[in-house]
N, C-alpha and C positions, 0 to 999 in steps of 0.2 A: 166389808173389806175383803172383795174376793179377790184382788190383787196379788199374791202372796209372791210372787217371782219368778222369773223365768225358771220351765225347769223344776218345778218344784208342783207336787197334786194342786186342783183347786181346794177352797175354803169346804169345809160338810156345810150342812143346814146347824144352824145356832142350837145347841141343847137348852131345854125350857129353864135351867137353873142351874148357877156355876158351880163348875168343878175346878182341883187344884190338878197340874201336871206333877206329882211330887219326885220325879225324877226324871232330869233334864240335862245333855251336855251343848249347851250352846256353843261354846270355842270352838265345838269339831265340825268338821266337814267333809262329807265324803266323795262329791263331785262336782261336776263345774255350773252348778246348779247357782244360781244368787242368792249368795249367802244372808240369813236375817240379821242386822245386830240384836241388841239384848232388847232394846226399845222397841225396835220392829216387830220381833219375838212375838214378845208379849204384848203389843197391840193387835196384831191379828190374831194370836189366841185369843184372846178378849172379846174378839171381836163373833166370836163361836161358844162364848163361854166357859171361857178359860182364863184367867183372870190373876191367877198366882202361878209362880212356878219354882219346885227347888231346882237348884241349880247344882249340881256334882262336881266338885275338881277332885281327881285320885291320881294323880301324880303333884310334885310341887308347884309345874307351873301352872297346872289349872288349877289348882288350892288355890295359890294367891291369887288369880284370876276370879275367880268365882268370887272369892269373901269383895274383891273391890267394885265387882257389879253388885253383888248382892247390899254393898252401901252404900250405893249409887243409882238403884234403881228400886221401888218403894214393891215393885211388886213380886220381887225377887229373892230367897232367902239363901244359905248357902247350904253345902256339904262340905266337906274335906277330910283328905286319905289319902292312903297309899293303896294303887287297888292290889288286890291279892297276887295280880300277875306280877306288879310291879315290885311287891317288896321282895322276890327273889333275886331280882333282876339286880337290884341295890345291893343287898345284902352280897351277890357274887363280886363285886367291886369294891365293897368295902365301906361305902358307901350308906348304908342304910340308918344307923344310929344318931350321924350328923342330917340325915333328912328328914326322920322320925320328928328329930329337935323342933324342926320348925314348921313343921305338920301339928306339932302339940299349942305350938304357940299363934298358929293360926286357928287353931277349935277353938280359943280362946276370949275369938270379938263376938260380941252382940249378935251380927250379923249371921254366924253360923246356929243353925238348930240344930246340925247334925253330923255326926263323927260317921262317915261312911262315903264311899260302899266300901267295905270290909267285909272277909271271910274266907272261905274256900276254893281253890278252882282248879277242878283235877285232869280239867280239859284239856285246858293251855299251857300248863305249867304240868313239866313234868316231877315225876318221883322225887328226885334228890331235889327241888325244890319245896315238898310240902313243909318241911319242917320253919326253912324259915317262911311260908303262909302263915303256919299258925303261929308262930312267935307273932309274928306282925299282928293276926287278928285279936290275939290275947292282949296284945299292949290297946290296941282300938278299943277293944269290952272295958279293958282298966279306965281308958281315957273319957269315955260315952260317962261312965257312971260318975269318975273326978268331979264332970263339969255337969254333971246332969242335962244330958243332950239326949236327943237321938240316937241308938245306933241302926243304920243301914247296911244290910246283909246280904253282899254278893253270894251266891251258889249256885256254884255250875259242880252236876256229878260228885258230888260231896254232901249230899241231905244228911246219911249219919255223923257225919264228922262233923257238922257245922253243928248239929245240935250237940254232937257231944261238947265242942270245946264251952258254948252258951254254957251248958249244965256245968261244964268243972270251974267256970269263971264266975256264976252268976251272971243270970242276963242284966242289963240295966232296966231301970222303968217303961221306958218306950223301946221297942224293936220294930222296926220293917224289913218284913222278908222281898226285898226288890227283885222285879222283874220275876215275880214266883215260877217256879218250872219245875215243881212238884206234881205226884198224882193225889185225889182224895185223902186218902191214909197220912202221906206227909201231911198234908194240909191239917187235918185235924189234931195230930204230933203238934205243929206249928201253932195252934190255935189253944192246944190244951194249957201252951206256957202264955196265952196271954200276946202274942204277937199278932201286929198287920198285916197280910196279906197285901200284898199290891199288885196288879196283874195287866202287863205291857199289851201291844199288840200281838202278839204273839199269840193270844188267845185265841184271835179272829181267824189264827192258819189251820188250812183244812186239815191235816194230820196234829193237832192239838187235842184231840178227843179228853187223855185223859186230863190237860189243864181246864178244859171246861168242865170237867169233872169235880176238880178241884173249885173252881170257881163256885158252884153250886150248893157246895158245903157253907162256904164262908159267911158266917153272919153279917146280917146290911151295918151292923156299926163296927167291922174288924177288915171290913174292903176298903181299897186304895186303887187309882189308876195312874197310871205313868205313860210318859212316850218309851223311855232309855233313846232318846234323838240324842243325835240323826241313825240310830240303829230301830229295826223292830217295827219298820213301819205298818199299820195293819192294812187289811183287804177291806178297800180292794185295791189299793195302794203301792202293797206288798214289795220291794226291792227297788224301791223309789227315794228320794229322803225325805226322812219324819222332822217332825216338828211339834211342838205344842197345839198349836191349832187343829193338830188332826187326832185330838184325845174321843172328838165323840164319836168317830166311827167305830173305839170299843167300848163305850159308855155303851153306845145304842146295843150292841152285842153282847153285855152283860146282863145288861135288862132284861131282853130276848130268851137269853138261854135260864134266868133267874123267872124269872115271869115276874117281874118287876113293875112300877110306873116308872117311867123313865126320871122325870120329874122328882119323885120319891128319892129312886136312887142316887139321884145326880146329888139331894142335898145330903143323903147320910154320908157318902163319899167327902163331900166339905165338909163336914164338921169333921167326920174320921180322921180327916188331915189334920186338920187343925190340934185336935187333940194327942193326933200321932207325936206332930211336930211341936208342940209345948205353947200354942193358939195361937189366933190370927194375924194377920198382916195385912200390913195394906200398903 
C-alpha cells in the first residue's frame, strides 16, 4: 500500500515483525498535504508493520475525539489530557477546573489506557505559568493511579522538575517518558524508577548525538517508539508530515545504532507496548 497521499513521504520497506506507534495525533494537520482518516491511518501503517496505534487528545476537543475513534476503530486505543501548555492557558481564564472535570470523566471509558501527555514544559510556557503545569500534572499522577492507567510524560527542558513532582507524588504503575529528549544520565535517572523510554524521530536528526546516546542505554524490554505525528517526522523525511507508517525508518535506526536484529527488536518494542499500556489490542 504505497499509496499513502498526495504530499505526503512514500510507504518504507515493511519491518520483519510489528511494532505499535504508541504516540499518535491523527486530528492534526499541518499542511495541505491529504489528510489520512483514522481507518486510512492505520491501514497503511499496517501495511509497513504497524498495526496498533495510541492515539493522544490533550486538549478537550481532541480528548473526546480520540476516546470516540479509539471505540470505533479496533486498532486504536486512547490517551487523554490536558497538555502542559495548555493547562496554563485554562487556568489564565478560569477555566481550568470545569475542564479538568471532564477530562477525568473521560480517563474514565474502557477505551482509554492512558492519562497523558502530561508534565512539564518550560519551553513554551513561560515562568508565571509553571505553577499552574504542575498543579495540572499532579492532579494527572493522582488520576493515572485512581484509574490504574497509563501515565504519559510530556518534557520539554524540565528533566529535574519532572522527576521531581513523580518523586513527591508517587509515580503510578506504568510511566512513558514520550518523545524522550534526555541525554544517557537522564535516561538511566528515568530507567532507575522503572519507566519507558519511548524515542520519536527525532532520534534519526543529525544533531541528536546525545538522544542516541540515550537510546543505547535503554534495555530492549523498557524501549518504546512513536511518531508524535504529524510532528517529528524522521530522516530522511525530516520537515515533511509524519504518520504512523513511517515508524520504521527509526525502528531500522534504533537497531543500527543498538546493534540489534531488527526483527528482535521490532518484537520486544511490541510486547513493551503492550505491557506499557495494560496489554493487547486488536
Amino acid at each position: 500500500m504505497n499509496d499513502v497521499g498526495a504530499g505526503r513521504p512514500p510507504a518504507p520497506e515493511p519491518l520483519p515483525h510489528p511494532v505499535v506507534d504508541n504516540h499518535c495525533h491523527l486530528e492534526m494537520t499541518l499542511d495541505g498535504s491529504e489528510e489520512l482518516s483514522p481507518a486510512r491511518a492505520v491501514a497503511v501503517a499496517a501495511a509497513v508493520g504497524v498495526p496498533r496505534i495510541v492515539q493522544i487528545g490533550c486538549e478537550l476537543d481532541s480528548a473526546r475525539w480520540s476516546v470516540e475513534v479509539a471505540e470505533r476503530v479496533d486498532a486504536i486505543v486512547a490517551g487523554v489530557s490536558l497538555h502542559p501548555n495548555e493547562a496554563p492557558r485554562l487556568a489564565a481564564v478560569g477555566r481550568f477546573e470545569e475542564t479538568w472535570a471532564q477530562i477525568e470523566e473521560l480517563a474514565t471509558r474502557a477505551s482509554v489506557r492512558a492519562v497523558g501527555e502530561t508534565g512539564l514544559d518550560h519551553y513554551r510556557t513561560d515562568e508565571d505559568g509553571w505553577s499552574s503545569q504542575e498543579h495540572s500534572f499532579r492532579l494527572h499522577i493522582d488520576l493515572a493511579k485512581r484509574l490504574s492507567k497509563t501515565l504519559v510524560i510530556h518534557d520539554r527542558d524540565a528533566h529535574a522538575d519532572v522527576l521531581r513532582v513523580l518523586d513527591d507524588e508517587g509515580a503510578p504503575e506504568r510511566v512513558v517518558m514520550h518523545c524522550f529528549s534526555g541525554d544517557a544520565d537522564f535516561a538511566r535517572a528515568c530507567l532507575e524508577r522503572g519507566f519507558w523510554l519511548s524515542f520519536a524521530g527525532t532520534v534519526t536528526f543529525k544533531n541528536a548525538e546525545d538522544l542516541r546516546d540515550a537510546a543505547a542505554v535503554v534495555p530492549s524490554d523498557k524501549l518504546l517508539v512513536e511518531t508524535d505525528a504529524p510532528f517529528l517526522t524522521p530522516v530522511p523525511h525530516r520537515g515533511r508530515p509524519n504518520a504512523s507508517y513511517l515508524v520504521p525508518h527509526t525502528m531500522r535506526l534504533l537497531a543500527d545504532l543498538r546493534g540489534n536484529d531488527l526483527g528482535e527488536l521490532c518484537g520486544a518494542v511490541e510486547r513493551n507496548t503492550f505491557a506499557a499500556y495494560g496489554g493487547s489490542w486488536d
